[in-house]
N, C-alpha and C positions, 0 to 999 in steps of 0.2 A: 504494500500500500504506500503512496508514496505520499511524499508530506507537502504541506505549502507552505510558502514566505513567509505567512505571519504566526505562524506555528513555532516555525525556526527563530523567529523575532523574538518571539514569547517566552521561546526558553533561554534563549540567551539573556534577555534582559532581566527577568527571574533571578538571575547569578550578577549580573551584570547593570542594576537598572539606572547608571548614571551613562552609556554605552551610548555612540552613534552608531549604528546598524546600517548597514546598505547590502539589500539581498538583491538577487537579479537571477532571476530562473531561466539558465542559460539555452534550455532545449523546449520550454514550454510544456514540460511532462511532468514536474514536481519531484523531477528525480537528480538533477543534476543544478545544482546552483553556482553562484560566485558571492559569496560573503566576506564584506570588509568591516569588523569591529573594532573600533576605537573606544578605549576605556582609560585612564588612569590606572586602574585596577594590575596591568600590566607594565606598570614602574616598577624597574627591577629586575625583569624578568627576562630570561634569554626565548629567542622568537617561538624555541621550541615547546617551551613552559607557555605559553601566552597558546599558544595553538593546541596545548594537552588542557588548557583553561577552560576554552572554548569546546572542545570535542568535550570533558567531562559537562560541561551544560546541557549540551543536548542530552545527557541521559542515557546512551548505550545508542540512540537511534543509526549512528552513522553504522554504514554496513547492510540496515534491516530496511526504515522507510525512509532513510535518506541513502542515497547509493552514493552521490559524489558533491562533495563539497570544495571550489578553490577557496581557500581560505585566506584572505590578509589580515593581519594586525595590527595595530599601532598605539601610542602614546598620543596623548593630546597634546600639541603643543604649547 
């Protein structure tokens, strides 16, 4: 089953709710997105932790009804 934009929003903000969020569902099937999250939350953190942040948000979905995520990161400036 595959998930939609504001679903993926949802959870990330949950974890994340000071986060600019920009999704874009890159095939139109719910299955394949580009997500760029910007938080403070990842001050500190090497890009790799900031991206294990983000996947632990989603809650196990990546794999099941999210099949593919690009994922960016960043710091607020």
């Amino acid at each position: 089953m595959a998930m939609q934009a504001h679903e993926i929003e949802d959870l990330i903000r949950a974890v994340f709710p000071d986060a600019q969020i920009k999704i874009e569902d890159l095939r139109g099937d719910g299955d394949h997105y580009s997500c760029l999250v910007e938080t403070a939350s990842f001050a500190g953190k090497t890009r790799v932790q900031q991206h294990k942040m983000v996947y632990d948000a989603l809650g196990g979905r990546m794999g099941n009804e999210l099949h593919a995520l690009a994922l960016q990161t960043r710091i607020p400036q």
